[in-house]
C-alpha positions in Angstrom: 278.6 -22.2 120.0 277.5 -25.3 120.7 275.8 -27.6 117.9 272.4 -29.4 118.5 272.3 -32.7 120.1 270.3 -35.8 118.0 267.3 -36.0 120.3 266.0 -39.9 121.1 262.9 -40.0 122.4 263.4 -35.0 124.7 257.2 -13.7 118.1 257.6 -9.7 119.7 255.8 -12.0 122.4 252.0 -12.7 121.2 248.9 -13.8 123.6 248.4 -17.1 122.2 244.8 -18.8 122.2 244.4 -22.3 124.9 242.7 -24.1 122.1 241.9 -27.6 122.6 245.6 -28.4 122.0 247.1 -26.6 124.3 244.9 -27.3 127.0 245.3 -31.2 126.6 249.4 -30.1 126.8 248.5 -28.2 129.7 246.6 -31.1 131.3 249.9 -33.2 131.0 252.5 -30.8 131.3 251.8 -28.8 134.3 252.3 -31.8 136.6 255.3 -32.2 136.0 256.3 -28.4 135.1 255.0 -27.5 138.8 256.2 -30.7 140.4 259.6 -30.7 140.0 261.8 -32.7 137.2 260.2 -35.9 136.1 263.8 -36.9 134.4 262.5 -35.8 130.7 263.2 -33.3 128.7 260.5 -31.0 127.4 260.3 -31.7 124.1 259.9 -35.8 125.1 257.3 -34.6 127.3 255.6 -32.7 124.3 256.6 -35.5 122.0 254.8 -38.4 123.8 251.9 -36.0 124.6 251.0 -35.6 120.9 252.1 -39.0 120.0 248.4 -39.4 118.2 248.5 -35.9 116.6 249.5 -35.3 112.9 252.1 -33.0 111.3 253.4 -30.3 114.0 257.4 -28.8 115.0 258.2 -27.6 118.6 259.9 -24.2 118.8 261.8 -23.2 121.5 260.6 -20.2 122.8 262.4 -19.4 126.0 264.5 -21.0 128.9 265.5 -19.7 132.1 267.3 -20.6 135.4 265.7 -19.7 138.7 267.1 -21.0 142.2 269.1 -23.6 140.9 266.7 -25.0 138.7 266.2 -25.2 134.8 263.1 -24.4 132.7 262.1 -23.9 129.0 259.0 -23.0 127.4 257.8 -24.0 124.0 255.8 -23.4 120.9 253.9 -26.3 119.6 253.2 -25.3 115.3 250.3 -27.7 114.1 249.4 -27.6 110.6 246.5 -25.4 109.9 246.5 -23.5 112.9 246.8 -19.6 112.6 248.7 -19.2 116.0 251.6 -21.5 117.6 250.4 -22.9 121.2 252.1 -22.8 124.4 253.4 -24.7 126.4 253.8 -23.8 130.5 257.6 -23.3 131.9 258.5 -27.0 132.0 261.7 -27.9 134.6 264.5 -29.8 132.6 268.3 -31.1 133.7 271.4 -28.3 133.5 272.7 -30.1 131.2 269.6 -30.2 128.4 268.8 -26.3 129.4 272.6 -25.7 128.2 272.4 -27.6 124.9 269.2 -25.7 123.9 269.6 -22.1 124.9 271.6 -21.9 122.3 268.5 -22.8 120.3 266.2 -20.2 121.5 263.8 -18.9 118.7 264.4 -22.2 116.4 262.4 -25.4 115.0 264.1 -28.1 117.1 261.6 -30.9 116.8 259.5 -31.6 113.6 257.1 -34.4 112.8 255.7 -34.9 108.7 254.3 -38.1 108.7 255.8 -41.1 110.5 259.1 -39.2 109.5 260.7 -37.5 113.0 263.2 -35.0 112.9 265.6 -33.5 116.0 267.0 -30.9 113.6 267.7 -27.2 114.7 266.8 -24.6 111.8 264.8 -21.2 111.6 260.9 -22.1 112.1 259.3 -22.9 109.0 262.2 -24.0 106.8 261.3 -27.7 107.7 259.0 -27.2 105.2 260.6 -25.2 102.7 260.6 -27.7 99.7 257.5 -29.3 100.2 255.0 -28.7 97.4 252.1 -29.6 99.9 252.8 -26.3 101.2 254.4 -24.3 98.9 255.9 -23.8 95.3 259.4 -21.6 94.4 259.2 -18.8 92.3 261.1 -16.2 90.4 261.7 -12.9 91.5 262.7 -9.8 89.2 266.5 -10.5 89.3 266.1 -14.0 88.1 266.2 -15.6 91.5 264.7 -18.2 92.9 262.5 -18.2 96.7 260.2 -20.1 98.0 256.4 -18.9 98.9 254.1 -20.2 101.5 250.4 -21.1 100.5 248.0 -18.7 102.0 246.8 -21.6 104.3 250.2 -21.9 105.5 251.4 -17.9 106.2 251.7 -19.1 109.8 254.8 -20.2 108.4 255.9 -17.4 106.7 255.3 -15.2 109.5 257.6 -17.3 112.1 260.4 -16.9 109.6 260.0 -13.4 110.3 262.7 -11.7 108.1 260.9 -12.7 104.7 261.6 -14.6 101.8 263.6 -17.8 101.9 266.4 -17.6 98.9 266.9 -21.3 96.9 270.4 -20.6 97.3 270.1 -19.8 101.5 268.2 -23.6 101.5 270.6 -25.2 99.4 272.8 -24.2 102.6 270.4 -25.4 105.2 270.4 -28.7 103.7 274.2 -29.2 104.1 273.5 -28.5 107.3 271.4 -31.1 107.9 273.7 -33.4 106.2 276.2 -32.6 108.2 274.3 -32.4 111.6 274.7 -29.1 112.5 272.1 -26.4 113.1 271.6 -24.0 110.9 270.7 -19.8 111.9 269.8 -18.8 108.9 271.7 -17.2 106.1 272.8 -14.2 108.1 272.3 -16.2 111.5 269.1 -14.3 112.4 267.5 -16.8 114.8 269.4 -18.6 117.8 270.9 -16.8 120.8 272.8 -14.4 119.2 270.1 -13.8 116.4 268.8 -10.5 115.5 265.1 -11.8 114.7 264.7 -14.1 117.8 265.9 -11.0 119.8 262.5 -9.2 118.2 260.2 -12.2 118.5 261.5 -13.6 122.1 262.6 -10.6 124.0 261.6 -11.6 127.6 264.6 -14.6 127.2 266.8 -11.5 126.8 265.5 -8.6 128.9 266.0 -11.2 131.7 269.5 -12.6 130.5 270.5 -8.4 130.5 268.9 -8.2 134.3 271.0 -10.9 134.8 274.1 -9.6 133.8 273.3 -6.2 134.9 272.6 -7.4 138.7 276.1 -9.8 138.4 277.6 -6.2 137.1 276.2 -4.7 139.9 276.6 -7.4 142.6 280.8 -7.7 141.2 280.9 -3.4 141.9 279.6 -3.8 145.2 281.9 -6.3 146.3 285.2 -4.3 144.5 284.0 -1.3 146.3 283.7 -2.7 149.5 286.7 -4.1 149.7 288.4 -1.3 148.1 286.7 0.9 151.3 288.1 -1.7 153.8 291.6 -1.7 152.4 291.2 2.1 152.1 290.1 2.3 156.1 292.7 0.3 157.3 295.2 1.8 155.1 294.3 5.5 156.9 294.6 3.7 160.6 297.5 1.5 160.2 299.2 5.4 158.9 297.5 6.9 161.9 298.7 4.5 164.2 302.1 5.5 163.1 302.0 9.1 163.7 301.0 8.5 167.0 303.5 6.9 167.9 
C-alpha cells in the first residue's frame, strides 16, 4: 500500500448542513469541479480557499473514476463546528486520485495555527495531545486514553471506534516521524479499514459494482468465446462426416 505523499501547496454517510463555510467552498470549488481540471489538486484548492480561516483538517471522504476522469470529495472539520462540511466532487490528475484512495476515510491535511501539516492519520488524532482540547485519563486497568472536551465530541465521534490508547499514539507519532501514514492501531480507517467501510460506504458499494460489472463483463467475454469455439468445433466435425 502506498504511503502518503508530503503535500506542497494539493460517517455511515450524514446530510451535512451548507453553512456559511461550505457555501463560500462551494462558491469556489464548483467552477472548477464542473469545469474540468484546473491542474490542482483538491486539497490546494481547499487549502487556498480557506487561506484566512483558523484551525480546520480536510478528510477525504470519497474518490471515484468516471469516463476517464478523476474526482474526490472532502470533508472540511473547523473547530467548533458540530458537523464536518462538504465539499462537491472536485476533478483531480490519475496520478493524485491514486496516491489518496488509499487515504479514504483519513485526516490528510490539518492546519493549528500557522503550523501546516500533510500527514495521513485517523480523523481527530491530530489533536490528540493537545490540552486545548483535551486531557488523558486513567481507565480501570491503569491505562492511559485520551478524552475529548465536550465542545470538541465532533472529534470523538469521527474516530468512530472509541477511545484513543496513550500507547496506540505513542505509535502514531513514530509514524509521523517516519513519514508514513498511520491506520490506526488495528488499521480501521484507509481503504482497507473496517470503520471507514461503516462511515464512507458509497466509496465502496461503487468500487464492489465495479468489480462485480468487470466480473460480469470478463464472464461474458469467456463465454462467448467459449460458444464460438464450441460452434465451430461441432461444424468443422460435421463437415467431416459429410464428407
Amino acid at each position: 500500500m502506498p504511503t502518503t505523499r508530503q503535500f506542497r501547496p494539493t460517517t455511515g454517510n450524514l446530510p451535512l448542513p451548507f453553512s456559511l463555510l461550505a457555501a463560500m467552498l462551494l462558491a469556489t470549488l464548483l467552477v472548477s469541479g464542473c469545469g474540468g481540471y484546473s491542474g490542482e489538486t483538491p486539497i490546494e484548492r481547499v487549502r487556498q480557499a480557506l487561506a484566512d480561516k483558523g484551525d480546520y483538517s480536510i478528510v477525504l471522504a470519497d474518490a471515484k473514476e468516471e469516463n476517464g476522469q478523476y474526482f474526490e470529495k472532502l470533508y472540511v472539520v473547523e473547530e467548533g463546528k458540530e458537523q464536518p462540511e462538504a465539499t462537491d466532487w472536485l476533478e483531480t490528475s490519475q496520478s493524485d486520485f491514486e496516491a489518496m484512495v488509499p487515504l479514504i476515510g483519513m485526516t490528510v491535511f490539518n492546519k493549528k495555527g500557522s503550523e501546516e501539516s500533510f500527514e495521513a492519520a485517523p480523523p481527530g488524532y491530530e489533536h490528540v495531545g493537545d490540552p486545548k482540547y483535551g486531557e488523558w485519563q486513567r481507565d480501570s486497568s491503569g491505562g492511559s486514553f485520551w478524552m475529548y472536551y465536550g465542545q470538541y465530541r465532533l472529534m470523538s465521534d469521527l474516530l468512530g471506534w472509541g477511545r484513543v490508547r496513550q500507547n496506540d499514539y505513542a505509535t502514531y507519532q513514530d509514524h509521523r516521524r517516519n513519514g508514513q501514514p498511520y491506520y490506526g492501531p488495528n488499521k480501521e480507517y484507509g481503504m482497507n479499514g473496517e470503520m471507514t467501510r461503516k462511515k464512507h460506504p458509497d466509496f465502496f458499494q461503487r468500487a464492489q459494482s465495479k468489480e462485480v460489472m468487470k466480473r460480469s463483463s470478463f464472464s461474458n467475454k469467456v463465454q462467448s468465446r467459449i460458444g464460438r469455439t464450441s460452434t465451430s468445433s461441432m461444424r468443422a466435425r460435421s463437415g467431416g462426416v459429410g464428407k
